[in-house]
MOPAC internal coordinates of N, CA, C and O (Angstrom, degrees):
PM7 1SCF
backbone

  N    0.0000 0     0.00 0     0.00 0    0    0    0
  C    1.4426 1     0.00 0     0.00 0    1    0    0
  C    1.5178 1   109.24 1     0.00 0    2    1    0
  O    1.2310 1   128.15 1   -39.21 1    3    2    1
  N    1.2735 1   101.91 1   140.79 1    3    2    1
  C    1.7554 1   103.34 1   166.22 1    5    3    2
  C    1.4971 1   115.47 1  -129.81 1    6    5    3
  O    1.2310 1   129.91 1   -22.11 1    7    6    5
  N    1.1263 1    98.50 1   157.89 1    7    6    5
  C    1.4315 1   115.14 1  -155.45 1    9    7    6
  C    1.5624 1    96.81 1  -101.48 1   10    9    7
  O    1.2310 1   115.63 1   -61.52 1   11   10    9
  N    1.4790 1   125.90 1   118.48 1   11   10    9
  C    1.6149 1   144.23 1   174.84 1   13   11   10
  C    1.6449 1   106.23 1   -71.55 1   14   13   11
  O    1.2310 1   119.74 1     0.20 1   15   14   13
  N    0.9560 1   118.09 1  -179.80 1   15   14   13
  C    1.3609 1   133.21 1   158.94 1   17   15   14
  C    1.6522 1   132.21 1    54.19 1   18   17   15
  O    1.2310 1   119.84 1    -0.29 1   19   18   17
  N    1.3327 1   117.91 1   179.71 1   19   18   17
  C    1.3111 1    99.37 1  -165.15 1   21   19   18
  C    2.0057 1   102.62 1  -118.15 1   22   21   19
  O    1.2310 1   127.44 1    25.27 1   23   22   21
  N    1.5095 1   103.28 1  -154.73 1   23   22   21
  C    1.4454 1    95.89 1   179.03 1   25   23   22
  C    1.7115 1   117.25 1   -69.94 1   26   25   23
  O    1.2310 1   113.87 1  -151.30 1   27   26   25
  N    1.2779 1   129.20 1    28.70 1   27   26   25
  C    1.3539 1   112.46 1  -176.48 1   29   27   26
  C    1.7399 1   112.50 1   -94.42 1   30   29   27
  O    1.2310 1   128.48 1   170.95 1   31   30   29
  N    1.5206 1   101.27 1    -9.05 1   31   30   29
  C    1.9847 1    91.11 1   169.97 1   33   31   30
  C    1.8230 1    91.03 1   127.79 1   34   33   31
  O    1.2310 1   120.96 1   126.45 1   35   34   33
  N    1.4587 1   115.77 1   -53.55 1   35   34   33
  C    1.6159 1   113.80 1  -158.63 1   37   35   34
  C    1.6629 1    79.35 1   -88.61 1   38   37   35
  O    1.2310 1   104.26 1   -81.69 1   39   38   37
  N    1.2477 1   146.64 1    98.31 1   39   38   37
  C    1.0649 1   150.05 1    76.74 1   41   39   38
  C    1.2197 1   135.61 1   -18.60 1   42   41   39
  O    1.2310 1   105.60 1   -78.15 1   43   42   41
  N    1.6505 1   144.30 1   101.85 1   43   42   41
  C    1.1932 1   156.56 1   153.88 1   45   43   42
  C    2.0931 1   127.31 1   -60.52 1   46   45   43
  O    1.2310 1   124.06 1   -33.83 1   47   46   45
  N    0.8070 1   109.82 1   146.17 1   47   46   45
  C    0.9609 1   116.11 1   160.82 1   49   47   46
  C    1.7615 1   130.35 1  -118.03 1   50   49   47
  O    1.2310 1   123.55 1   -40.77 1   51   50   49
  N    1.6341 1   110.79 1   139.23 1   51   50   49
  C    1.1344 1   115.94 1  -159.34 1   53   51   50
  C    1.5781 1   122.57 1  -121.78 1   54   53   51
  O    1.2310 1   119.40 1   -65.83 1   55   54   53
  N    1.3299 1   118.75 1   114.17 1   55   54   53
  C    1.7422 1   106.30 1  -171.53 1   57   55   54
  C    1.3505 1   104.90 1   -74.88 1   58   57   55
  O    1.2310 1   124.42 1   -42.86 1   59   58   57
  N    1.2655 1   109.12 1   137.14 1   59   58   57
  C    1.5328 1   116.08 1  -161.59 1   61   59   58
  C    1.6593 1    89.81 1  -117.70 1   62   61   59
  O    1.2310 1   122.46 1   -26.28 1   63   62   61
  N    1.5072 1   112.90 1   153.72 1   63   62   61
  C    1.6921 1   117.14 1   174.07 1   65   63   62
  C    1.5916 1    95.37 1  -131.09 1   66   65   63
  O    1.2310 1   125.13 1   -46.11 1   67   66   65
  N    1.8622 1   107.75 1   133.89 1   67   66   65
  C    1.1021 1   104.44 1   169.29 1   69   67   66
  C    1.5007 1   134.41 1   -70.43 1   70   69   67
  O    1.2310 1   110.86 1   -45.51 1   71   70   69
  N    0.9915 1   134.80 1   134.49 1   71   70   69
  C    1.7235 1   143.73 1  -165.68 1   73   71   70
  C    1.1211 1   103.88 1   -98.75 1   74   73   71
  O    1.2310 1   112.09 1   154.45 1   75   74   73
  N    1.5483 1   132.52 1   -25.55 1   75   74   73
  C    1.8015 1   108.66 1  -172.36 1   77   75   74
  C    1.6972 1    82.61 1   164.60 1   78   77   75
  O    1.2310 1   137.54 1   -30.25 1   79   78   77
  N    1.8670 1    83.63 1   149.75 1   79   78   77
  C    1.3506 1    88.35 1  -177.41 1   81   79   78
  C    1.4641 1    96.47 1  -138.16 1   82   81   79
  O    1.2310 1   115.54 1   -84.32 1   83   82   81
  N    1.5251 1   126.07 1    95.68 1   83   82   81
  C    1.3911 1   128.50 1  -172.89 1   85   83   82
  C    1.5971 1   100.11 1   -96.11 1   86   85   83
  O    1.2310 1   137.62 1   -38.20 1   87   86   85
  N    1.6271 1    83.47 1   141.80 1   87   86   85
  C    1.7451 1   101.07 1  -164.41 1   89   87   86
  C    2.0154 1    90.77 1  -105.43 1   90   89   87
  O    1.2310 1   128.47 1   -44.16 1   91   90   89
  N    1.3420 1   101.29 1   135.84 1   91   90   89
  C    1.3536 1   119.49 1  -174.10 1   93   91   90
  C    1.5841 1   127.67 1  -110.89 1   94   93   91
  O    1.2310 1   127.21 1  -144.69 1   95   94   93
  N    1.8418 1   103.73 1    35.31 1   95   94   93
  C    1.3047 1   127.41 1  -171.36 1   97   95   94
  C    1.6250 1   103.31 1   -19.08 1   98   97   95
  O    1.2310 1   113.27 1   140.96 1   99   98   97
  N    1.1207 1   130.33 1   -39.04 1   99   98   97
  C    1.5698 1   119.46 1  -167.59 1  101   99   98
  C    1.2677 1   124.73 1   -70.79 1  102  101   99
  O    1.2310 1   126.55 1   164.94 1  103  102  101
  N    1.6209 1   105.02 1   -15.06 1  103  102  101
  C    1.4796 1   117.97 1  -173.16 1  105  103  102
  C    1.5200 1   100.49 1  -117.43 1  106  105  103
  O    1.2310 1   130.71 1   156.82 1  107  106  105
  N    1.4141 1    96.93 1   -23.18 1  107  106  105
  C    1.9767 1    82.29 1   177.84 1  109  107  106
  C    1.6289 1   105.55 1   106.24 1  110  109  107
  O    1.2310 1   114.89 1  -178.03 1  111  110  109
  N    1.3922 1   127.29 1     1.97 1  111  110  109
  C    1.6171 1   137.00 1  -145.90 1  113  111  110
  C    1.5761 1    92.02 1  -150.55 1  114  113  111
  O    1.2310 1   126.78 1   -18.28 1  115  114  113
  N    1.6636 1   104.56 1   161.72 1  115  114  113
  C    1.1654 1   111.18 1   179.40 1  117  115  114
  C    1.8237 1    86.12 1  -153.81 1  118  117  115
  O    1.2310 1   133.32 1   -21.28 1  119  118  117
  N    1.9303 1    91.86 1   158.72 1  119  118  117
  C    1.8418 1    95.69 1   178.11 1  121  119  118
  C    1.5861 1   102.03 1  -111.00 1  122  121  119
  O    1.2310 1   110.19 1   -29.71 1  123  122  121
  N    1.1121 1   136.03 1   150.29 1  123  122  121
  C    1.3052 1   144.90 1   144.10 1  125  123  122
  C    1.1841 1   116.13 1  -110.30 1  126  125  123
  O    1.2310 1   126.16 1   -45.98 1  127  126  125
  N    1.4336 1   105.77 1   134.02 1  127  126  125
  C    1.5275 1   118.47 1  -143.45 1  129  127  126
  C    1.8054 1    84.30 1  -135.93 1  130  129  127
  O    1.2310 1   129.89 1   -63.55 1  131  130  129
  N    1.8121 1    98.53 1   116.45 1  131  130  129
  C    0.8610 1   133.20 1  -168.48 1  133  131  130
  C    1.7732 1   107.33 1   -94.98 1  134  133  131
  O    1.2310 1   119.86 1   -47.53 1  135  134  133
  N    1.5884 1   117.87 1   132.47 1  135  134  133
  C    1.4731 1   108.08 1   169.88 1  137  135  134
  C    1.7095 1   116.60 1  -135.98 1  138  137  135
  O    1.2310 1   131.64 1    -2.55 1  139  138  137
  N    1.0230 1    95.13 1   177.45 1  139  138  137
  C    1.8151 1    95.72 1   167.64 1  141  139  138
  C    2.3361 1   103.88 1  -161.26 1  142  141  139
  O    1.2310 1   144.51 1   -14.44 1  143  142  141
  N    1.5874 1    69.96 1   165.56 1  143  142  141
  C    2.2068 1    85.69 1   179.52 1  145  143  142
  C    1.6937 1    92.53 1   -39.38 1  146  145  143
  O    1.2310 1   122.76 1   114.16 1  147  146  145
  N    1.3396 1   112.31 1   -65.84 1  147  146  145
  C    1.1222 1   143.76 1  -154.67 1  149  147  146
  C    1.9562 1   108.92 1   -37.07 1  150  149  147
  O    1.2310 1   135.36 1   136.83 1  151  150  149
  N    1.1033 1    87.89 1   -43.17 1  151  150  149
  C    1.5858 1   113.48 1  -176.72 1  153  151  150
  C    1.4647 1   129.20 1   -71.56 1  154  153  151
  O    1.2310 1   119.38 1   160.24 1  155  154  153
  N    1.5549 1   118.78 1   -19.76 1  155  154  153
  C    0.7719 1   139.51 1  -127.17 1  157  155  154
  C    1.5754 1   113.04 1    -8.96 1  158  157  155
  O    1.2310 1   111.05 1   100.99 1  159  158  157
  N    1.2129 1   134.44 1   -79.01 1  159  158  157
  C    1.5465 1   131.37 1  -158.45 1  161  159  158
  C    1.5411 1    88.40 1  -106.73 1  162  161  159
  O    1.2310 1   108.70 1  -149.86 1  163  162  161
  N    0.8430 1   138.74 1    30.14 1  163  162  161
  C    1.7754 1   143.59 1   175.54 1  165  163  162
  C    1.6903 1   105.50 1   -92.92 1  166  165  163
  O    1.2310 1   124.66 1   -41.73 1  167  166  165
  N    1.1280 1   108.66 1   138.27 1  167  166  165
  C    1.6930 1   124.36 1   151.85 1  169  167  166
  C    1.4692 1   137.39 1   -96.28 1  170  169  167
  O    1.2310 1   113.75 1   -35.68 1  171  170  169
  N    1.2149 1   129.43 1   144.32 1  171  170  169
  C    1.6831 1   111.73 1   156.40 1  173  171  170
  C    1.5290 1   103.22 1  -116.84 1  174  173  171
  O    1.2310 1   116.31 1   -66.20 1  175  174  173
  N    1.5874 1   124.62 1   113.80 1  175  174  173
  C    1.2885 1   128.10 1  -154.88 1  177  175  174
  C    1.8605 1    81.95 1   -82.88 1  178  177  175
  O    1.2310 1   115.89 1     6.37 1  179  178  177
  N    1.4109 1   125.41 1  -173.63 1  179  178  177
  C    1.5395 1   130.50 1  -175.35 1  181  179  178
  C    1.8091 1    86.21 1  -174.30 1  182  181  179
  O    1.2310 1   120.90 1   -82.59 1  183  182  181
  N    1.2279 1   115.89 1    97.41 1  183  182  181
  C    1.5991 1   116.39 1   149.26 1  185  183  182
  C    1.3779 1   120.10 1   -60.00 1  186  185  183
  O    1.2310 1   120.95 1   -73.24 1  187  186  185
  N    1.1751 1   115.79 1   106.76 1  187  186  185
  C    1.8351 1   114.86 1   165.38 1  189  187  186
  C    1.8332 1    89.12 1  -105.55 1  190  189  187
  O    1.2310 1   141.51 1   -15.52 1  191  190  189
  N    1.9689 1    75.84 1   164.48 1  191  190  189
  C    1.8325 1    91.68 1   161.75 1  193  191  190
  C    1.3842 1   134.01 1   -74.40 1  194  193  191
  O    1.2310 1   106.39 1   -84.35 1  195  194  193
  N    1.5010 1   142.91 1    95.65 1  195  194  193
  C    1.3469 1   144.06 1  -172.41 1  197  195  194
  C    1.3075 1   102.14 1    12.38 1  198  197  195
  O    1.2310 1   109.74 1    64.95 1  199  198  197
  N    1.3037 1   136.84 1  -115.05 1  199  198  197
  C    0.8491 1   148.09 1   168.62 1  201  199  198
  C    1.6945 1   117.60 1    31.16 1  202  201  199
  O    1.2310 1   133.21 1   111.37 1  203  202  201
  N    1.2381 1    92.07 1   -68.63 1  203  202  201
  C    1.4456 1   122.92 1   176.86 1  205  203  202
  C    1.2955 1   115.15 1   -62.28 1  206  205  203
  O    1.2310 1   114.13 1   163.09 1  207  206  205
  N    1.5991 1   128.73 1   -16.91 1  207  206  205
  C    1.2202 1   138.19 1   174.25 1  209  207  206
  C    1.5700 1   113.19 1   -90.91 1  210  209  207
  O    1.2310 1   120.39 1   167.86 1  211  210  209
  N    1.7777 1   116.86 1   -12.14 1  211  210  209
  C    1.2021 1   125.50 1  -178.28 1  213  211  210
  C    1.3373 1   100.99 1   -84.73 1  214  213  211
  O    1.2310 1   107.34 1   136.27 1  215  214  213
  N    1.3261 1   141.20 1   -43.73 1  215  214  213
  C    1.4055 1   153.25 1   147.17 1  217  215  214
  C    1.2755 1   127.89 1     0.50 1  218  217  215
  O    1.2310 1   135.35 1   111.90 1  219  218  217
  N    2.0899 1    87.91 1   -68.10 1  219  218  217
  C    1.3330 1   101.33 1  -176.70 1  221  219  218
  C    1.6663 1   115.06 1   -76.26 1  222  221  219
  O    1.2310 1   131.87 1   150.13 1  223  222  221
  N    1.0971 1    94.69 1   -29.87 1  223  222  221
  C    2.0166 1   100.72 1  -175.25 1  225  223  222
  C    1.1241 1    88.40 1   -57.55 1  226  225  223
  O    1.2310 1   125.44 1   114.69 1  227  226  225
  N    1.5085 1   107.15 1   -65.31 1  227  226  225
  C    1.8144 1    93.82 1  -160.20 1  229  227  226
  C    1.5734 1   124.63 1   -77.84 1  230  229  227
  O    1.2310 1   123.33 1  -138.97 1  231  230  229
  N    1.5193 1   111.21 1    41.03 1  231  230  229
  C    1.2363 1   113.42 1  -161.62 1  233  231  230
  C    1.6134 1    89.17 1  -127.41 1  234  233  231
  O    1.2310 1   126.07 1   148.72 1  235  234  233
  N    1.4351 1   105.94 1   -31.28 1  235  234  233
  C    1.6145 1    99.67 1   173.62 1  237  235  234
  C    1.1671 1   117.00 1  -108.41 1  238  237  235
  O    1.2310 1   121.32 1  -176.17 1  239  238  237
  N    1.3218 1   115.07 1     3.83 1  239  238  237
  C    1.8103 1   116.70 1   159.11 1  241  239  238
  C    1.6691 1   109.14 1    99.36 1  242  241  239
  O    1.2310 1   120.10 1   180.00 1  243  242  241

């Protein structure tokens, strides 16, 4: 879930689906790049540690 909005109180929350999880062997890190309807052509990129990107691939097949 992600959280919309700013400090005024009506804050939303948003189910986000992951789009891609590019692995960044040179640095050792990979991004998963988070989306929603809401967004239309928008991302929320998320750096994890490599490793951690082998996990996730093979966690959704």
């Amino acid at each position: 879930m992600v959280r919309e909005g700013g400090g005024s109180g009506n804050s939303k929350y948003l189910k986000a689906d992951l789009l891609d999880v590019i692995e960044i062997p040179e640095e050792g890190v990979a991004v998963m790049l988070f989306t929603t309807e809401e967004w239309e052509d928008r991302v929320l990129p998320i750096r994890i540690d490599i490793t951690a990107s082998f996990s996730i691939k093979k966690a959704l097949g």
